[in-house]
Each structure stands twice: as structure tokens, then as C-alpha cells.
C-alpha positions as CSV (number, residue, x, y, z in Angstrom):
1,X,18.7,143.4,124.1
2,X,21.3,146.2,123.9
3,X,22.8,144.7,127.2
4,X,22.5,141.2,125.9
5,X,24.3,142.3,122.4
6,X,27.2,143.9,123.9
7,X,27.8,141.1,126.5
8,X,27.7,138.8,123.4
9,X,30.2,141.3,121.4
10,X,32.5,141.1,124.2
11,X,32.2,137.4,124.9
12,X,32.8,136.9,121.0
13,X,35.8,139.6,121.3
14,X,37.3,137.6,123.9
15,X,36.7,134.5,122.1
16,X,38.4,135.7,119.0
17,X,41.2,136.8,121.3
18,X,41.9,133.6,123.2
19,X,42.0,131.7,119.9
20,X,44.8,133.9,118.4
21,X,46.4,133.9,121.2
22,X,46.6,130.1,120.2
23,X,47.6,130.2,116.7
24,X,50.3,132.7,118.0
25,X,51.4,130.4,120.9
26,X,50.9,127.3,118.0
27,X,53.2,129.5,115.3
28,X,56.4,130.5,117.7
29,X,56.3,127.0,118.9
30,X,56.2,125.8,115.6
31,X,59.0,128.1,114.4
32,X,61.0,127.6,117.6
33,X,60.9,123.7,116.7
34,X,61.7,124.5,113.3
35,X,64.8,126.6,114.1
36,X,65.4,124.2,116.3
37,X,65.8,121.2,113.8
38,X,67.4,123.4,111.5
39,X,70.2,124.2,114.4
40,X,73.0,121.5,114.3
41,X,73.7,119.3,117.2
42,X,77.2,119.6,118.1
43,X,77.2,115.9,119.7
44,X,75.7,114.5,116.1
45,X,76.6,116.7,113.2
46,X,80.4,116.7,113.6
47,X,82.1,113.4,112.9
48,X,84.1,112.0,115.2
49,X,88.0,112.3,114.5
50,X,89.2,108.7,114.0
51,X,92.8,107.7,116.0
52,X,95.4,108.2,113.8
53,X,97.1,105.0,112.2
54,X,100.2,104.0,114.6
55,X,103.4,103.5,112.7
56,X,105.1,100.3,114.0
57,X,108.5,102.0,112.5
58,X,111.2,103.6,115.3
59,X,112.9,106.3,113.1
60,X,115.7,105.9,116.5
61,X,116.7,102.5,116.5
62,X,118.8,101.6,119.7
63,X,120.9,98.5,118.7
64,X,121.6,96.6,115.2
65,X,122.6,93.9,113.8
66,X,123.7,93.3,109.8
67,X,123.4,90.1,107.4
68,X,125.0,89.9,104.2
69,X,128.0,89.4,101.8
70,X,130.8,91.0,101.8
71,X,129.9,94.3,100.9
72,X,128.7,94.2,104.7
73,X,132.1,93.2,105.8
74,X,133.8,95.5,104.0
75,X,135.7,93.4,101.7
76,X,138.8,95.1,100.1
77,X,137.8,98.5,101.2
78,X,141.2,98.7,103.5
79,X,143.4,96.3,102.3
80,X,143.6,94.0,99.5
81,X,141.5,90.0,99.5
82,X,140.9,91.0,103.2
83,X,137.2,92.1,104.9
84,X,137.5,95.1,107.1
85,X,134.2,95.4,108.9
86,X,135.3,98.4,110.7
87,X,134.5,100.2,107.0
88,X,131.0,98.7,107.1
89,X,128.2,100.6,105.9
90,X,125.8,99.2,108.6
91,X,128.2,98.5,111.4
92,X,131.5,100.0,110.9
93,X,133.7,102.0,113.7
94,X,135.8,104.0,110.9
95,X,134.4,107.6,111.2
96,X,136.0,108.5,107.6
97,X,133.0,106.0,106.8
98,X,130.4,107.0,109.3
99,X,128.2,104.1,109.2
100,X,124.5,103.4,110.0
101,X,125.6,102.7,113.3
102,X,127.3,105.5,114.1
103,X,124.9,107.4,112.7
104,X,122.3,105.9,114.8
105,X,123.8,104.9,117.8
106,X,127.1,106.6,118.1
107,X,130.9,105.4,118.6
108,X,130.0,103.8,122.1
109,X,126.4,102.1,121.3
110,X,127.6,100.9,117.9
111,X,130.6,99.2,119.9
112,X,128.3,97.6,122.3
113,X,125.1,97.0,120.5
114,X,125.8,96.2,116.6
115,X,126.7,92.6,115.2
116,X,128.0,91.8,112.1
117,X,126.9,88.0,111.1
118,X,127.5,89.0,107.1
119,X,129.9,86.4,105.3
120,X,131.8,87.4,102.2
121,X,130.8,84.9,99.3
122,X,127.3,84.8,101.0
123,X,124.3,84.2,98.8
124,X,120.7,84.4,99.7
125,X,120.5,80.7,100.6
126,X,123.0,81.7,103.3
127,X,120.6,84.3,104.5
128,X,118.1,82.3,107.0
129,X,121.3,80.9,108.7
130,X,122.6,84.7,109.5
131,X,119.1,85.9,110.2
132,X,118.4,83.6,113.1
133,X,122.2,84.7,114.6
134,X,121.2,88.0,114.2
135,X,117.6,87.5,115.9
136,X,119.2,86.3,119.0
137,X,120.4,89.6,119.8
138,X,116.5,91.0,119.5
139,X,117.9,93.8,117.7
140,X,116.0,97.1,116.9
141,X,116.9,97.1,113.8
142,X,118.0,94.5,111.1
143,X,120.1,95.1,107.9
144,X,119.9,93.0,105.3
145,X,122.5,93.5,101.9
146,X,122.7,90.2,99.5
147,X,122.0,89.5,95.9
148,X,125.1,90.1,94.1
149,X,126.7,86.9,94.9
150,X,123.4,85.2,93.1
151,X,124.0,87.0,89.9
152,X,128.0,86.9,90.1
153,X,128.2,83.2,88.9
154,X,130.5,81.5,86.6
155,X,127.8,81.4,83.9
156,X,124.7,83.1,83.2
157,X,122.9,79.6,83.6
158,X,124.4,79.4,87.3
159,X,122.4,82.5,88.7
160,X,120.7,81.4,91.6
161,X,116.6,81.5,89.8
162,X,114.3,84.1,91.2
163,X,112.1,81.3,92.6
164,X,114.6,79.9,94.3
165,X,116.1,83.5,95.8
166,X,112.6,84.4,97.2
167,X,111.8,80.8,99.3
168,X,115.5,81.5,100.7
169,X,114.6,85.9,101.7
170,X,110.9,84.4,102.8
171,X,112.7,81.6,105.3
172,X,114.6,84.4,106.1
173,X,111.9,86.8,107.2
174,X,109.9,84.2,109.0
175,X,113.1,82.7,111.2
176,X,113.7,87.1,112.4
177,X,109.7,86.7,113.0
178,X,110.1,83.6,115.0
179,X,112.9,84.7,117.3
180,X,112.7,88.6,117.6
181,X,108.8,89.4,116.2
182,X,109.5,93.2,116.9
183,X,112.8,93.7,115.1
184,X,112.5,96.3,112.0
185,X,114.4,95.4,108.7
186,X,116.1,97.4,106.3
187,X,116.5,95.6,103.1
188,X,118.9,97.1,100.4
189,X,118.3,96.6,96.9
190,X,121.2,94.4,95.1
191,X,123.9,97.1,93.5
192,X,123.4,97.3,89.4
193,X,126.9,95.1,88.7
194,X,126.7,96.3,85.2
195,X,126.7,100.0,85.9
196,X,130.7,98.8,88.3
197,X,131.3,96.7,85.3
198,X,131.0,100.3,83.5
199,X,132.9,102.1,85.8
200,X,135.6,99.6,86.1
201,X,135.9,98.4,82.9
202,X,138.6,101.2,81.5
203,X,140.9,100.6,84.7
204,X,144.2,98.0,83.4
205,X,144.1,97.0,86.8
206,X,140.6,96.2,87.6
207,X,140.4,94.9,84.5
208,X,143.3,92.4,84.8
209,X,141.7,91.3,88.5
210,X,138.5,90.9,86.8
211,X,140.1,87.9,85.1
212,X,141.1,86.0,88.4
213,X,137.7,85.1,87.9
214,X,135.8,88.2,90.2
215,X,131.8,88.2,89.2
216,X,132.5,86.2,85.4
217,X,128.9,86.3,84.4
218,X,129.2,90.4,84.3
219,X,132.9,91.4,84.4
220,X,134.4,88.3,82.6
221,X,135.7,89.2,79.0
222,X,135.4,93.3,80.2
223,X,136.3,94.6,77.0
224,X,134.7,92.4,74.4
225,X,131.7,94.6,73.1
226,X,130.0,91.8,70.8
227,X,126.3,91.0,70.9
228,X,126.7,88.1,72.5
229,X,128.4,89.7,75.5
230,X,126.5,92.6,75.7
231,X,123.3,90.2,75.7
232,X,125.1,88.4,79.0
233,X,125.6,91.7,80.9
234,X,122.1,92.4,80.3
235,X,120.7,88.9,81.4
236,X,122.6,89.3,84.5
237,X,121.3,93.0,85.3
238,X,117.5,91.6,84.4
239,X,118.1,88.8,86.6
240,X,119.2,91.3,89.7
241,X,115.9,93.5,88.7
242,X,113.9,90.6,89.2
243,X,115.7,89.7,92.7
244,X,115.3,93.7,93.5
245,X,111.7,93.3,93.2
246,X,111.2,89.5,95.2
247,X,113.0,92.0,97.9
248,X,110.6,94.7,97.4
249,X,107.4,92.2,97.6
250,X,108.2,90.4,100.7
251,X,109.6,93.2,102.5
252,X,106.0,94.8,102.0
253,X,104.1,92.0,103.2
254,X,105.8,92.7,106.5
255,X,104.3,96.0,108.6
256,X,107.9,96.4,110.5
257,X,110.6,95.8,107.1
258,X,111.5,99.1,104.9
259,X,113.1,98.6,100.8
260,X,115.7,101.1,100.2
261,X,113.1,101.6,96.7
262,X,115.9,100.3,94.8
263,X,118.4,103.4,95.9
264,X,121.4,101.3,96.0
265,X,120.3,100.0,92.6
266,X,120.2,103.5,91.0
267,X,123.1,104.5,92.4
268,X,125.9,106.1,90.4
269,X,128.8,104.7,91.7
270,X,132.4,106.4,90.5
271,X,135.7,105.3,90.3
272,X,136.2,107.0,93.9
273,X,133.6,105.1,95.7
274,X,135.2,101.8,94.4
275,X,138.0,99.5,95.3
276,X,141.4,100.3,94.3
277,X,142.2,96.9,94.4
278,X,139.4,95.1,92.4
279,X,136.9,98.1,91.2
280,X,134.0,96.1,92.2
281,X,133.4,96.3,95.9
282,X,132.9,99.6,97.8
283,X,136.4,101.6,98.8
284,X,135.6,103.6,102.1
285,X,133.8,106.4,100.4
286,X,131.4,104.1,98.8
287,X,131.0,102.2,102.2
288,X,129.8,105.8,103.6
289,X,127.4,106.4,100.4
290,X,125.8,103.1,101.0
291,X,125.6,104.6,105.2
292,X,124.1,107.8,104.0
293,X,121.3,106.3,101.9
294,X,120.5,103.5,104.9
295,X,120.7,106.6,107.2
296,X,118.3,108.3,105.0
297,X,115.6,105.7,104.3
298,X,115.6,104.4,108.0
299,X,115.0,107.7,109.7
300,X,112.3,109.1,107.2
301,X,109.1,109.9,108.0
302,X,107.8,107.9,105.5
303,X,109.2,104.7,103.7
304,X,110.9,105.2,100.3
305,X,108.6,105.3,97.3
């Protein structure tokens, strides 16, 4: 009996044993699956970098080509009722005026790879015309620097309307896309002609060429302060605002086409960056303010805001 007893107390020992041996076995695998699913899994728990977005801009341009009016011909900036594209903002040679050209491409590239197609006296529906010239040379880069000619009528009801200006810059925009699909454009916004009719306005002689009939719907009648002429200045400005922005909305609808953000617009110009001979188109410092901000916008990082 006492034999039998202990063989059963040591068969009953080793049971006991061999089942927690079990639960121990059954616990560290239990908390080794546990830590396990509490571990992260590099190959699941870190998201995946996405590709970063490709910018279709080149900040280096290698050949342009410029459209326009005579701002981009350089009209009276060397000598009087003449265009002198070597003082060009976008494709001049004149280093006193160190254009976007030179700036980009340097004396020798801008000699051999920029064209001028501007026109003085062009207006936007000149525009498609000059683009698809400029698109034959599959330039890099495009300027494009028109509006004023719209506003400067012989009455406010001539303005070119806003309609009318934006079917003209869309034609424009799809004839470059037709003929040279990877050129970039850099659109300036149209000068504020009432800020040079400011600046102007005190000069005897702009003043007297202002009556040959220069821009009449802003700069006719220079010194008559009435209501009814300041109402006419201000309906011309409002009209170029509203062609600034058709250039800001159709430029944006195009991934490789950059607005200046209305910089030219806004900027100050002074008696020095002026004609000497009419006070209304850029002398040769004004020509190389209008390089620096093109300069500026077409090599930033980012497009202007």
C-alpha cells in the first residue's frame, strides 16, 4: 500500500509537473506572440515616401524668344520715335541694360539664340501672329509683354473689351502649344499707365508730347483734374486690372507659363526709368528694371505669388 501510495504520489508529481510545464511553454509563447504583434513591422508600419512632384519649369533657360509692343523693342529708350531693341528688357545686347538674355544666356547665346518678333503699336490681337514666329524657333523660353496698347485708345469706349483680349492671349497660348508644346512662358503683367501718367504729368515736355496724341484715353488732357477726367483715368487703370488678371487665369491653366503676379503692374516707375523724350515708355534704366524683375521671377524656385 505504502509502495503503491508513493508510486501514485510520484506519478501525480510528475503529472502536475508536465502540465505546468505546459501552461509555462503555453504563457511565453503567448507573450512572445504578443510582443510580437505589438513590435512594428518595418516593411508595413512606415509609409512609403511618395516621388516628389516634378517641376516642368527650367530655372536655366538656354534660348528665348520675345512677343510684344514696343516696350519689347525698346521704343524711344535711345533715340527719339525710333525702337532700339538692343535696350530690350527680354532680348537686348546693351549691357547698361542687362537684359533677360543676358542675364540668362550671356552676350554670345543672347546673340545667337534670342528673337525679337515684338511690334511697336502691337495689341493683343496681334499676339497669336507673333507667337507662332516665335514657336518656330522651339525656344526655351517665351516672353510675352502686351496690354497697354489695348487700354491706350483714342477713347475710353475704344479699349479693346476684356472678352475680346482673352480669346486673342488663349489663341495665343494654343498656337506656342501647337508648334513648340515644351516652350515655358513668361507673361508680364500690363504697366499701371496711370501711375506714368503720374509721373509724367509735371514734365512741360512730356506733357506737350502727350498731346501729339500718345495713349489719349490716360494721358490726353494731363493736367485737367475734373471728375470727369479723373473718372477716365480710372476706367482705363480698371480695364488694365481686368486684362492683368485674363493674363493671370490663362497663364495658370498652363503647367509650363509663369505671371510676373502683377510686378510690373506695382511697380513704381520714376522719372529716371522713363523716356526723356515721351515720359511714357521705359528709358534704358527702366528697360533694366523690367530685366531684373523677369530675371527674378523666371529663375525662382517657386512662381510669383
Amino acid at each position: 500500500m505504502r509502495q503503491r501510495a508513493r508510486t501514485h504520489r510520484r506519478r501525480g508529481a510528475g503529472l502536475v509537473a508536465v502540465m505546468l510545464a505546459g501552461l509555462s511553454a503555453a504563457a511565453l509563447t503567448a507573450c512572445d506572440s504578443s510582443s510580437q504583434d505589438k513590435r512594428p513591422d518595418s516593411a508595413t508600419s512606415r509609409p512609403s515616401p511618395s516621388p516628389s512632384p516634378t517641376s516642368l519649369w527650367d530655372r536655366t533657360p538656354r534660348s528665348l524668344a520675345a512677343v510684344g509692343d514696343s516696350i519689347t523693342r525698346g521704343f524711344d529708350a535711345c533715340e527719339l520715335l525710333a525702337d532700339c531693341p538692343e535696350a530690350s528688357w527680354a532680348t537686348g545686347t546693351d549691357a547698361r541694360v542687362n537684359s533677360l538674355a543676358l542675364r540668362l544666356l550671356g552676350p554670345a547665346g543672347a546673340a545667337a539664340r534670342s528673337w525679337n518678333h515684338a511690334r511697336s503699336g502691337a495689341d493683343m490681337a496681334d499676339l497669336p501672329a507673333q507667337m507662332t514666329l516665335a514657336a518656330a524657333h522651339k525656344p526655351d523660353l517665351v516672353t510675352v509683354m502686351v496690354g497697354a496698347n489695348d487700354a491706350c485708345a483714342d477713347t475710353v469706349e475704344r479699349m479693346t473689351p476684356v472678352d475680346t483680349f482673352r480669346t486673342s492671349f488663349e489663341t495665343s497660348m494654343a498656337r506656342l502649344r501647337k508648334d513648340a508644346p515644351k516652350s515655358q512662358v513668361y507673361v508680364s503683367s500690363v504697366p499701371d499707365l496711370k501711375r506714368l501718367w503720374s509721373a509724367g504729368r509735371a514734365d512741360p515736355l512730356g506733357s506737350q508730347i502727350w498731346r501729339l496724341g500718345i495713349c489719349s484715353s490716360m494721358l490726353g488732357d494731363a493736367e485737367d483734374d475734373s471728375r470727369s477726367a479723373q473718372q477716365r483715368r480710372e476706367t482705363v487703370r480698371q480695364r488694365i486690372v481686368a486684362y492683368n488678371k485674363v493674363l493671370a487665369d490663362v497663364c495658370a491653366e498652363d503647367d509650363r507659363c509663369r505671371y510676373d503676379g502683377g510686378a510690373v503692374f506695382d511697380y513704381r516707375f520714376s522719372g529716371e526709368q522713363l523716356s526723356r523724350w515721351d515720359w511714357f515708355h521705359p528709358s534704358r534704366n527702366g528697360q533694366g528694371r523690367l530685366a531684373e524683375i523677369a530675371y527674378r521671377n523666371v529663375t525662382a524656385a517657386e512662381p510669383p505669388a
